[in-house]
C-alpha angles and dihedrals in degrees: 000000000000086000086057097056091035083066102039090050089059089043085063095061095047095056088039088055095045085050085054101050087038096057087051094046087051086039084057101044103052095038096062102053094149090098121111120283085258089053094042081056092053084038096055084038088060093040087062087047103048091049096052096048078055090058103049095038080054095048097052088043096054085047094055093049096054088048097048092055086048131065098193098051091046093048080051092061105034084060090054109043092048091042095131085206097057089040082049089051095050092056105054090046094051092050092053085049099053089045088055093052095056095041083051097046099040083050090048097053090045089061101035092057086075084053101035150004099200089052095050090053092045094054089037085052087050095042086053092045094051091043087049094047095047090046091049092045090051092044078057109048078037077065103044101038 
């Protein structure tokens, strides 16, 4: 259990950390407004970004406090958060999913190939990234584990 507030607590600092360079980013994005109309779009797009992840940051943050002053809240989820049958669960939802993605995307570049070139290679490019990520993070946990 001490493991577990041990790494909430860092958590803490992480997400306290990621508040801290999102509020600059949004601090330097709304304080220079003299770009182009095209850059002020990507500007107000990033803005949204920046204060959702905020929120969110913020959210988690507020959460792991709570459980940390108070013993019942963080067994709860301790207990949550090490249940071999949710993590089970996770798992076998994560792998359909990312079944899903690669039949969906494979299908996707296959069709947009009769509408656009630019649009094929761009999903092809996505489908390759997130094949190389997942067989570099299993060469790794092959590793670790």
């Amino acid at each position: 259990m001490e493991d577990f507030r041990k790494k909430l607590q860092k958590n803490n600092k992480i997400y306290l950390l990621f508040i801290l360079f999102s509020t600059a980013c949004l601090i330097a994005i709304n304080t220079v407004s003299v770009f182009p109309a095209k850059i002020n779009q990507a500007a107000e797009v990033n803005t949204g970004l920046f204060a959702g992840l905020i929120i969110i940051s913020l959210v988690n943050l507020v959460r792991n406090k709570k459980a940390l002053s108070d013993d019942k809240i963080l067994k709860a989820m301790y207990i949550r958060n090490t249940d071999e049958r949710n993590n089970l669960i996770m798992k076998k939802a994560s792998q359909a999913t990312f079944t899903i993605i690669i039949v969906g995307l494979a299908i996707a570049t296959i069709v947009s190939q009769y509408f656009s070139a630019v649009v094929s290679s761009t999903l092809s490019c996505c489908m390759a990234f997130i094949l190389i990520v997942y067989f570099s993070v299993t060469a790794f946990y092959n590793r670790k584990m």
